[in-house]
C-alpha positions as CSV (number, residue, x, y, z in Angstrom):
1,X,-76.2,81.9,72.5
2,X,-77.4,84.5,75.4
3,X,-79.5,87.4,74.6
4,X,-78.8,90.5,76.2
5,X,-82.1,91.7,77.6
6,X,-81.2,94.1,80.5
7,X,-81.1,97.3,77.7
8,X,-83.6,100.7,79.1
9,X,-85.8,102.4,77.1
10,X,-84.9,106.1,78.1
11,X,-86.8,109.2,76.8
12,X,-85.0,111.9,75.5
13,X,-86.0,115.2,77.7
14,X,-87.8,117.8,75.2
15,X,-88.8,121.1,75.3
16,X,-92.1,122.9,73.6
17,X,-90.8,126.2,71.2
18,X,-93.5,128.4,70.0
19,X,-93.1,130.1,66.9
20,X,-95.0,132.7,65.4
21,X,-94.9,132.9,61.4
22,X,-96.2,135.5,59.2
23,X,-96.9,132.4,56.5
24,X,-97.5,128.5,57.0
25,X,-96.4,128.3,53.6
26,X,-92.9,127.1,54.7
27,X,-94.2,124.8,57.7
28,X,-91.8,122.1,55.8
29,X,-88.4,124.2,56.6
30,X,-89.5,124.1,60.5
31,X,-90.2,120.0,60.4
32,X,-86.4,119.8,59.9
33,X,-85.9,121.4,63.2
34,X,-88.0,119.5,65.2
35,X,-91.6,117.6,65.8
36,X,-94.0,119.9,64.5
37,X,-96.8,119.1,67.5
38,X,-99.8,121.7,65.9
39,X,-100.1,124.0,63.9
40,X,-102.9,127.1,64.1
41,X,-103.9,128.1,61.0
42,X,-106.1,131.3,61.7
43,X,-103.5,132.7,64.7
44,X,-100.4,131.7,62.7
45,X,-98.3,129.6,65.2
46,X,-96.6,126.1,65.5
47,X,-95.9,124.0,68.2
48,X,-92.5,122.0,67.6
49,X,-90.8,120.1,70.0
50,X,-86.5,120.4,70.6
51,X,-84.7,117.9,71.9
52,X,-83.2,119.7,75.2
53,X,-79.3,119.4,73.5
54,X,-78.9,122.1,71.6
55,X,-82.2,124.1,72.4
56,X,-80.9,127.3,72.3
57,X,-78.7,127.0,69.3
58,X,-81.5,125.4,67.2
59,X,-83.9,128.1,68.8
60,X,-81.5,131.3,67.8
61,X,-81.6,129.5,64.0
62,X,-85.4,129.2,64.1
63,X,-85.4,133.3,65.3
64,X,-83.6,134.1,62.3
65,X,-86.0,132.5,59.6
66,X,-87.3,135.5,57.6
67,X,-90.8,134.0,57.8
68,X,-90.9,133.7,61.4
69,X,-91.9,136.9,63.8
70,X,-91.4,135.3,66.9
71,X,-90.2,132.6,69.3
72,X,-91.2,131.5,72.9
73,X,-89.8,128.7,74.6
74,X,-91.8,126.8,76.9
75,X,-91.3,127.2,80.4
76,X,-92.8,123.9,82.0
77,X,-89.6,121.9,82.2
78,X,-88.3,124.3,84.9
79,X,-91.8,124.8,87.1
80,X,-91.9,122.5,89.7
81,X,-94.9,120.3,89.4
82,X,-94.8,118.6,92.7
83,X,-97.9,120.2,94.8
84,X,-98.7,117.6,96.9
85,X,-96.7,118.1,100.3
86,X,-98.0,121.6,100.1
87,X,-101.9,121.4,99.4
88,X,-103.6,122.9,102.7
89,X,-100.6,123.8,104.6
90,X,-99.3,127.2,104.9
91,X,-96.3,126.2,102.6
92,X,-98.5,126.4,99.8
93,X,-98.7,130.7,100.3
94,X,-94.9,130.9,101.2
95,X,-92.7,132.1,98.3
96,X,-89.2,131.5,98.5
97,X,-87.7,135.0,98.6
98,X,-89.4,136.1,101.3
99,X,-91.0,139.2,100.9
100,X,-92.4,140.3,104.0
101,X,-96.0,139.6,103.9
102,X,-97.5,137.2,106.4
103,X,-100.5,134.5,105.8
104,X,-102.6,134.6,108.6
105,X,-105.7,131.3,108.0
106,X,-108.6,133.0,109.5
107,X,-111.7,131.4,111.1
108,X,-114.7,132.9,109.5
109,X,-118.6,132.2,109.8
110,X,-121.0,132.6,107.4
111,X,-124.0,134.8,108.9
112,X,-127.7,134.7,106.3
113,X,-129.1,137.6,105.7
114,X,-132.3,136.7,107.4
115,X,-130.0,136.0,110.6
116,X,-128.6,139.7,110.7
């Protein structure tokens, strides 16, 4: 008997919800929802994780809680977070709709006061 050893673990892609509650008294209803990630008690806000299906379904549900006051989701997922072929260059100040302003890198020295 062969066993089958070729399977993959693969993560599930997740996104970070922030919700702002007026009580933490019903912190269970949002574990069903998600991974509850922290919770602030003295600012009133909890971290959950989504899975990415379904986000903003389960998001609009999590919106219409009565003891919520409101919902951010996290942004990271969709900022690219590869920096390295642009660290020194000029492609580092360039934004992609080009807006007209020009970088100009500018040799300057540094003169002491007692030099002046």
């Amino acid at each position: 008997m062969q066993v089958d050893t070729t399977i993959e673990f693969k993560p599930k892609q997740r996104r970070g919800l922030i919700v702002w509650v007026y009580s933490l008294r019903q912190l269970k209803n949002l574990k069903r929802y998600g991974l509850v990630h922290y919770v602030s008690r003295k600012l009133k806000y909890v971290i959950l994780y989504l899975d990415e299906t379904g986000f903003e379904e389960t998001m609009e549900k999590i919106e219409h809680l009565h003891f919520v006051r409101n919902v951010e989701p996290s942004y990271r997922p969709d900022v690219e977070m590869n920096f390295a072929d642009k660290i020194g260059t000029k492609a580092a100040y360039q934004v992609a709709d080009d807006d007209g302003f020009d970088v100009e890198e500018m040799n300057t020295t540094i003169r002491l006061a007692e030099n002046v």
